[in-house]
VOKE-54536 format. One record per residue (C-alpha): residue number from 1; x, y, z. Coordinates in steps of 0.5 Angstrom, whole numbers, plus 500, padded with zeros to 3 digits. Layout:
N
<node><zanu>NUM</zanu><c1>X</c1><c2>Y</c2><c3>Z</c3></node>
...
END
This chain:
161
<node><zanu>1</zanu><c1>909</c1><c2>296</c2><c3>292</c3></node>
<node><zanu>2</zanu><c1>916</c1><c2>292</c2><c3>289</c3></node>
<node><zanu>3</zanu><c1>916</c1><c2>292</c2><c3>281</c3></node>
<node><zanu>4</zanu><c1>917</c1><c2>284</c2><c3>282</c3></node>
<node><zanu>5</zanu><c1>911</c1><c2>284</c2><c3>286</c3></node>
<node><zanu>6</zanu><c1>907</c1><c2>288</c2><c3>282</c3></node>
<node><zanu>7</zanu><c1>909</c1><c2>282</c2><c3>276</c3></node>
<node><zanu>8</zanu><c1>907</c1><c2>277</c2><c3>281</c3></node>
<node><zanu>9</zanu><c1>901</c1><c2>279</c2><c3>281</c3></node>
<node><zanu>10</zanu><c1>899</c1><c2>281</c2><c3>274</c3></node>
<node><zanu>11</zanu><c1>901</c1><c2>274</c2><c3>271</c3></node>
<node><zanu>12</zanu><c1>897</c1><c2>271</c2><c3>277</c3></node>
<node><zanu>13</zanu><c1>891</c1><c2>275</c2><c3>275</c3></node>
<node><zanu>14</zanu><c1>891</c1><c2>274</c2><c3>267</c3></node>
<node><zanu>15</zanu><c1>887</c1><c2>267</c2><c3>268</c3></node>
<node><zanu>16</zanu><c1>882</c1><c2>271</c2><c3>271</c3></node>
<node><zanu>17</zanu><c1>882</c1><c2>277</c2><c3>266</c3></node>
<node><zanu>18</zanu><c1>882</c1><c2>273</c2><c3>260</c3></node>
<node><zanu>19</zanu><c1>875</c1><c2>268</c2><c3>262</c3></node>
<node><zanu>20</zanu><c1>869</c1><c2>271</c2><c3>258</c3></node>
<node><zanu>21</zanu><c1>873</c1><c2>273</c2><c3>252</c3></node>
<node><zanu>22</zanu><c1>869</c1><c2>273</c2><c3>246</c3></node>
<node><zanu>23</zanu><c1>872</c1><c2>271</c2><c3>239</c3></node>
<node><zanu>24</zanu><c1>871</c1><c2>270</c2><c3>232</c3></node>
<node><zanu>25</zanu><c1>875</c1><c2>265</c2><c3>230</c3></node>
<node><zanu>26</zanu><c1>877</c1><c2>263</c2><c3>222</c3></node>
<node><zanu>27</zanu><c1>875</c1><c2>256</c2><c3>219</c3></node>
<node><zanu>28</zanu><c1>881</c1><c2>253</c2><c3>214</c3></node>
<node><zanu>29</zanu><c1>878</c1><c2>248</c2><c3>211</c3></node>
<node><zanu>30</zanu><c1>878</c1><c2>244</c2><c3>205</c3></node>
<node><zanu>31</zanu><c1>874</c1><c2>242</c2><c3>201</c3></node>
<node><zanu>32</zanu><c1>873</c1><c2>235</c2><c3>197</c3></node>
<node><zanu>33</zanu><c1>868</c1><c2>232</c2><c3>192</c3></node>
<node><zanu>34</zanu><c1>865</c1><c2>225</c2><c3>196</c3></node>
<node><zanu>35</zanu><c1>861</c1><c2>219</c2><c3>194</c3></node>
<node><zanu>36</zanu><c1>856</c1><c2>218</c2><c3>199</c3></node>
<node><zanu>37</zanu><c1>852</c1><c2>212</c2><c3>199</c3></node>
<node><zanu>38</zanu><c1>846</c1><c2>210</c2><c3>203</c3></node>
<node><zanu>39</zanu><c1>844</c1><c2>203</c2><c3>203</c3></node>
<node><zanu>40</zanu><c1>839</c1><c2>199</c2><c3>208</c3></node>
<node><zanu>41</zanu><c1>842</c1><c2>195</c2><c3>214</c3></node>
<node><zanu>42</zanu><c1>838</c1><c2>189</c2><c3>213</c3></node>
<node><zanu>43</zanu><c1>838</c1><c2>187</c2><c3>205</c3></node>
<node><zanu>44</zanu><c1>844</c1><c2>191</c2><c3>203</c3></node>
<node><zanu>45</zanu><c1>840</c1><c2>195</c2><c3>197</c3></node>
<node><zanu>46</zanu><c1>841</c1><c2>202</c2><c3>196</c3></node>
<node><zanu>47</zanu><c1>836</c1><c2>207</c2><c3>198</c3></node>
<node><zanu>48</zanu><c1>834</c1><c2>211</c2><c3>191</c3></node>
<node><zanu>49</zanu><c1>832</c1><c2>218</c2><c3>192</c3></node>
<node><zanu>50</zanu><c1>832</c1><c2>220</c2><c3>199</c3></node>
<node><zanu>51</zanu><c1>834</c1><c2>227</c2><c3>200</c3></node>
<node><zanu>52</zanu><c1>840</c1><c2>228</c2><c3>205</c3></node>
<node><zanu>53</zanu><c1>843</c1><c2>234</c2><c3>207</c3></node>
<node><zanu>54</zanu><c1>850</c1><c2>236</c2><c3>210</c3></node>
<node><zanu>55</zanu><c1>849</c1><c2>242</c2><c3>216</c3></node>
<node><zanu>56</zanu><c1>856</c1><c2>245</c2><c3>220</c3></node>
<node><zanu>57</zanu><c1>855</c1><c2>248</c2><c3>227</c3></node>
<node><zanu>58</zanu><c1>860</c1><c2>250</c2><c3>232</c3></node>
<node><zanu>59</zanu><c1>858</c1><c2>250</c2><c3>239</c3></node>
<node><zanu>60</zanu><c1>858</c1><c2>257</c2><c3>242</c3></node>
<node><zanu>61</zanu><c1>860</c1><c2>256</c2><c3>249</c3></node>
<node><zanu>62</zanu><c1>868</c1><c2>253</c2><c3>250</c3></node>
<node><zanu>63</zanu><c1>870</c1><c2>253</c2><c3>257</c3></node>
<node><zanu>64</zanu><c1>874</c1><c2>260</c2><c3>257</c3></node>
<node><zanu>65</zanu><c1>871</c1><c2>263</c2><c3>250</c3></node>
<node><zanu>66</zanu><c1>864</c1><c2>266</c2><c3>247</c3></node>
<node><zanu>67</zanu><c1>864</c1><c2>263</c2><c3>240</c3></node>
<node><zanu>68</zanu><c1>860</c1><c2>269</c2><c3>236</c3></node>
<node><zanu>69</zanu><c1>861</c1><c2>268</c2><c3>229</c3></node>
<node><zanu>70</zanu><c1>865</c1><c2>263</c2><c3>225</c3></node>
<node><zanu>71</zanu><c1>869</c1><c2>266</c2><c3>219</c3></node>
<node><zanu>72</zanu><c1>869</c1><c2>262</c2><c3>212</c3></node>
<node><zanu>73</zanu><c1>864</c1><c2>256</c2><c3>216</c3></node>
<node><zanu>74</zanu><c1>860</c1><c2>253</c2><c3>210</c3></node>
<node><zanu>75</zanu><c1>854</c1><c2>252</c2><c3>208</c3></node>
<node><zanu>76</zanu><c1>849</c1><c2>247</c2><c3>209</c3></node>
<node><zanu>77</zanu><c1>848</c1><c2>242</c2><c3>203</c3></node>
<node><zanu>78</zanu><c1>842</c1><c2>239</c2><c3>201</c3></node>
<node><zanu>79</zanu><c1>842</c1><c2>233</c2><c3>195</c3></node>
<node><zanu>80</zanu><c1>838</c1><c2>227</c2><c3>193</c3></node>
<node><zanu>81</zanu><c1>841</c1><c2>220</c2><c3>192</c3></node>
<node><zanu>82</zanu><c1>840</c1><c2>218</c2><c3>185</c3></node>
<node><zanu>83</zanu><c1>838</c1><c2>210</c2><c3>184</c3></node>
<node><zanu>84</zanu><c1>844</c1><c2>207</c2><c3>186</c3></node>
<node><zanu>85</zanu><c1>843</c1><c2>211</c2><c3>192</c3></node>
<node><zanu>86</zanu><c1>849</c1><c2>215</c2><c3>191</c3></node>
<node><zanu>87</zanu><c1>850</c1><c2>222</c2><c3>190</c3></node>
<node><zanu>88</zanu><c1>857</c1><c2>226</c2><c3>191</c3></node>
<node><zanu>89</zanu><c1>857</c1><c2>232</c2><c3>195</c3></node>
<node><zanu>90</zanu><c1>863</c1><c2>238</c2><c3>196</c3></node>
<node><zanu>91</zanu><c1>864</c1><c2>236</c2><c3>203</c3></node>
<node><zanu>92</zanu><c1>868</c1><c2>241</c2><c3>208</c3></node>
<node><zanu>93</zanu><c1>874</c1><c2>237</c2><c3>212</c3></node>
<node><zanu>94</zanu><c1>870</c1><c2>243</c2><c3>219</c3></node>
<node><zanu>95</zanu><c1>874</c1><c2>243</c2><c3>225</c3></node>
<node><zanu>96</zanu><c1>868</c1><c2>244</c2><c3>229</c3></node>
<node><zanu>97</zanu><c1>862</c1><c2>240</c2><c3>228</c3></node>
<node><zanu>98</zanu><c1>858</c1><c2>237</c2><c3>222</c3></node>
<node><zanu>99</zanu><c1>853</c1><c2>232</c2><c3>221</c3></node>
<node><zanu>100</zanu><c1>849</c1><c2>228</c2><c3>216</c3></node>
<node><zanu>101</zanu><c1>841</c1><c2>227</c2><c3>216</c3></node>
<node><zanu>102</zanu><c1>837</c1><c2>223</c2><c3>212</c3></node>
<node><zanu>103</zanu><c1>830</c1><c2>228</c2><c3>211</c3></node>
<node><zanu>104</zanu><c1>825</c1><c2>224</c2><c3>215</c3></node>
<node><zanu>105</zanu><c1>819</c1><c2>228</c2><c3>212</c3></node>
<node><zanu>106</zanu><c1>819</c1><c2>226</c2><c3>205</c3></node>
<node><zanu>107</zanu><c1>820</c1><c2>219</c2><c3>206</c3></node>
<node><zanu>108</zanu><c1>820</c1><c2>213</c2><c3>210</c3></node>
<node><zanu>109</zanu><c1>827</c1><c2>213</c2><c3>213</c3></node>
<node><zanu>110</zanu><c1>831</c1><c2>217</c2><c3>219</c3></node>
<node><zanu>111</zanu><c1>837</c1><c2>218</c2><c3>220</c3></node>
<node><zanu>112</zanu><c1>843</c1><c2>222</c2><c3>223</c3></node>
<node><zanu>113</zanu><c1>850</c1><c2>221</c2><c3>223</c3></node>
<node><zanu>114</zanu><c1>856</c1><c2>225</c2><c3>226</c3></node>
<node><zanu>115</zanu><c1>862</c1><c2>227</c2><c3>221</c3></node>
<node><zanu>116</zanu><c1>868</c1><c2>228</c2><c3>223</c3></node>
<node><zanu>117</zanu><c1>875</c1><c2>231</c2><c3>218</c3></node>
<node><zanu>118</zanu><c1>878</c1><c2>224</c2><c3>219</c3></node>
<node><zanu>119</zanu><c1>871</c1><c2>221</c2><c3>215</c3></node>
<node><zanu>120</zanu><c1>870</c1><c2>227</c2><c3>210</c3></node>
<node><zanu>121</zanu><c1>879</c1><c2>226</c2><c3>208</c3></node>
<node><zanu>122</zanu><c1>880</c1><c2>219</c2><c3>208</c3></node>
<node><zanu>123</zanu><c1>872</c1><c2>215</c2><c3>208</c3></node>
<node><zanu>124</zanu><c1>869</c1><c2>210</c2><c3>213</c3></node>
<node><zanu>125</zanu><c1>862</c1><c2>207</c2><c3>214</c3></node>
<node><zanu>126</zanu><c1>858</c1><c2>210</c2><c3>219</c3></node>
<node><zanu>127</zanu><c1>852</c1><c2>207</c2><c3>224</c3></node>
<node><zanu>128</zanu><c1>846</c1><c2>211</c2><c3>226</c3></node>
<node><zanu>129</zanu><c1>847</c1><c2>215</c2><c3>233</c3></node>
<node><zanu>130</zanu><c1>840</c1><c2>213</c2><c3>235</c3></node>
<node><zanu>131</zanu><c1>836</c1><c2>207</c2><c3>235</c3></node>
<node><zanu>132</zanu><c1>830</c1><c2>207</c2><c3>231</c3></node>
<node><zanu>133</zanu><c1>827</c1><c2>201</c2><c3>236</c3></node>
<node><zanu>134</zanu><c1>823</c1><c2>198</c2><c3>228</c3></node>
<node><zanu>135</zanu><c1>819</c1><c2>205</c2><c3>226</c3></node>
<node><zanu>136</zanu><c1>824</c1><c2>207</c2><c3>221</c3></node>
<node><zanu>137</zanu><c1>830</c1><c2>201</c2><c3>217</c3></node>
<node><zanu>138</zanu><c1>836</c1><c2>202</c2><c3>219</c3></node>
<node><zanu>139</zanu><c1>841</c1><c2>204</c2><c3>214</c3></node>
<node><zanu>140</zanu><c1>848</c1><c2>206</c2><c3>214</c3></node>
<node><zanu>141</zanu><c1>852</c1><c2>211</c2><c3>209</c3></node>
<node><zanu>142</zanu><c1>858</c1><c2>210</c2><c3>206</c3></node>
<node><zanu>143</zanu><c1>864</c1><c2>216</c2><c3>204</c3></node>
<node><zanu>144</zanu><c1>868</c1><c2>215</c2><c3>199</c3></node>
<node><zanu>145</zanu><c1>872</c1><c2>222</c2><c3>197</c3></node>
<node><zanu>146</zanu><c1>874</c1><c2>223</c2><c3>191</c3></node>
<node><zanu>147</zanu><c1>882</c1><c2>223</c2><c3>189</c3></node>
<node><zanu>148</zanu><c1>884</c1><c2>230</c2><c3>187</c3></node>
<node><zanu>149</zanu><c1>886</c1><c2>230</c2><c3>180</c3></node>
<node><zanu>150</zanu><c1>895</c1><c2>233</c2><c3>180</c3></node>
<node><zanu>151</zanu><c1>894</c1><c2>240</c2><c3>176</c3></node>
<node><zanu>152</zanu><c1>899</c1><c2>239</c2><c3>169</c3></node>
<node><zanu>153</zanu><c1>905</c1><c2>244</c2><c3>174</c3></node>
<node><zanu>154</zanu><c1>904</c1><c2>238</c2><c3>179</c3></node>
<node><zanu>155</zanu><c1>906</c1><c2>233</c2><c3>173</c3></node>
<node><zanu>156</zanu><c1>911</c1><c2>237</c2><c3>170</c3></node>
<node><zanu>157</zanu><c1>908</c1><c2>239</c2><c3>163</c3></node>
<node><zanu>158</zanu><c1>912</c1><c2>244</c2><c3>161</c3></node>
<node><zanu>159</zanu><c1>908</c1><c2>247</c2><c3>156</c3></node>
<node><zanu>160</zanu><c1>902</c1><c2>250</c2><c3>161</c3></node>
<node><zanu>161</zanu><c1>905</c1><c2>257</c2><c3>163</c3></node>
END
């Protein structure tokens, strides 16, 4: 066989040799501090003391790639809203897949709401992915990132070394 030949049909069989790879790809998040409120749809009150709680997750099966392990994937948070219904978390801009869920084992109310980087960066009011047909009240779920403060360097104080 020609050396050209022989190229023509290494380039032709690497799409067939790659499929199937297995990988352990690196998450390069940040992380922020977010207010998050939730408050009931219908009379627009806060909902005090509900425990919420953050989860991460990566779809394992890509089209060409076995994802087996993220590096640096965060970890799942839990917390409770206070009486204004607010709590402020350390949320992870994740590129994969995130999610934020009302706990509905220890109250009255159940919800699930997808989150994406754009949300965790800039804020947004989020509806529920599912209709609770009038056995749980509807709420929605406010994110509001807090502005990182300049470190003195940034603000130009000579006087930090």
């Amino acid at each position: 066989m020609s050396i050209r030949l022989r190229l023509l049909a290494l380039v032709l069989s690497l799409p067939a040799l790659t499929v199937g790879c297995i990988c352990a790809p690196t998450s390069w998040h940040t992380t922020r501090d977010v207010t998050i409120t939730v408050t009931e749809v219908q009379t627009g009150k806060p909902v005090a003391c509900v425990p919420i709680r953050v989860v991460y997750w990566h779809d394992a099966v890509t089209p060409l790639v076995l994802i087996v392990h993220v590096f640096r994937e965060p970890r799942e948070i839990t917390a409770e809203t206070d009486e204004n219904g607010q709590v402020v978390l350390p949320l992870a801009d994740y590129r994969f897949g995130m999610f934020l869920e009302v706990d509905p084992e220890r109250t009255h109310y159940h919800a699930r709401f997808d989150l994406d980087k754009a949300t965790v960066r800039y804020g947004g009011v989020l509806a529920q992915d599912f209709p609770s047909f009038g056995l749980f009240p509807s709420i929605a779920v406010r994110l509001e990132p807090l502005r990182k403060t300049k470190s003195p360097l940034a603000l130009g104080d000579a006087s930090v070394r």
